[in-house]
N, C-alpha and C positions, 0 to 999 in steps of 0.2 A: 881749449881756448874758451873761455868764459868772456860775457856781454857782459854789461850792465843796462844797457841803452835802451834793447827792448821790452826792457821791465818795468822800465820808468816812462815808456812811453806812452802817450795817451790815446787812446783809440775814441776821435770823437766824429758824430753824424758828423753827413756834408754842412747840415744848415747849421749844428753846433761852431764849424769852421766859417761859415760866412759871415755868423752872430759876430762872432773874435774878429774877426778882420772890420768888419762894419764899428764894432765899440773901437778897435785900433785908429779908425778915425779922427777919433775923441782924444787927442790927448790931453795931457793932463791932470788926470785924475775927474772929468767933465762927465756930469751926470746925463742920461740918455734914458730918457722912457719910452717904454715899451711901443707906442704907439709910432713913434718915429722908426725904431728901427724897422718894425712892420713896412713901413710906407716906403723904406730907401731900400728893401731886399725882395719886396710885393708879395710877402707870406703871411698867412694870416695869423693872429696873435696865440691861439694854440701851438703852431708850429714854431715861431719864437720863445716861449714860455719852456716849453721839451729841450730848447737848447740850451738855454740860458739855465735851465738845471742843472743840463750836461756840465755847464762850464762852472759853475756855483757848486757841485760837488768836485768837483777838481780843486779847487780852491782859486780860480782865477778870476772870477765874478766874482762882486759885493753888491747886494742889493738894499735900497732905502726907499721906506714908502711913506707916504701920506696922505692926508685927507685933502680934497679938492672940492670944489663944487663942480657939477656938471654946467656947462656952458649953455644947454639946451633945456634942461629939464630943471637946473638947481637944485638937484639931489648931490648929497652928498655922496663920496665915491673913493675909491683909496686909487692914488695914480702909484706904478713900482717905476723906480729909476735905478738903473745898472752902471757899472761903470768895472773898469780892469783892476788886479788888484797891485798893490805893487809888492806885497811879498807873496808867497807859498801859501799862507794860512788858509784853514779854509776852517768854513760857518759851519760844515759836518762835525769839524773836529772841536769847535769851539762849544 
């Protein structure tokens, strides 16, 4: 008797699963940067970043960045927004 299931399954961190559910939030297709997800899981932006790899080499993240000013300093600054993706593909394979 042969699976298929556990092969295709994804073995991701805990915080990779809480990233997922927290962007599940968002529906939509609703962009979400980094610094909010941060604030609403109370991890800090290293430990978001590891996840959102996790989940951006699976192919379930898309990430879009741009430039911003900082609000404090007026330097300029690249802010990342994530969001879920709604096919398979993934930015490894592309």
């Amino acid at each position: 008797m042969t699976t298929t299931a556990p092969s295709r399954a994804q073995k991701f961190s805990d915080r990779a699963h809480r990233v997922l559910f927290e962007l599940a939030l968002h529906p939509g297709g609703e962009w979400v940067d980094v610094t909010s997800i941060c604030t609403s899981l109370g991890l800090n932006s290293h430990e978001v970043r590891g996840a959102l790899t996790e989940l951006r080499t699976a192919g379930m993240t898309e990430r879009k960045r741009h430039m911003a000013r900082s609000r404090t300093t007026g330097r300029r600054t690249h802010r990342t927004y994530f969001r879920l993706t709604d096919d398979n593909t993934s930015e490894a394979a592309a």
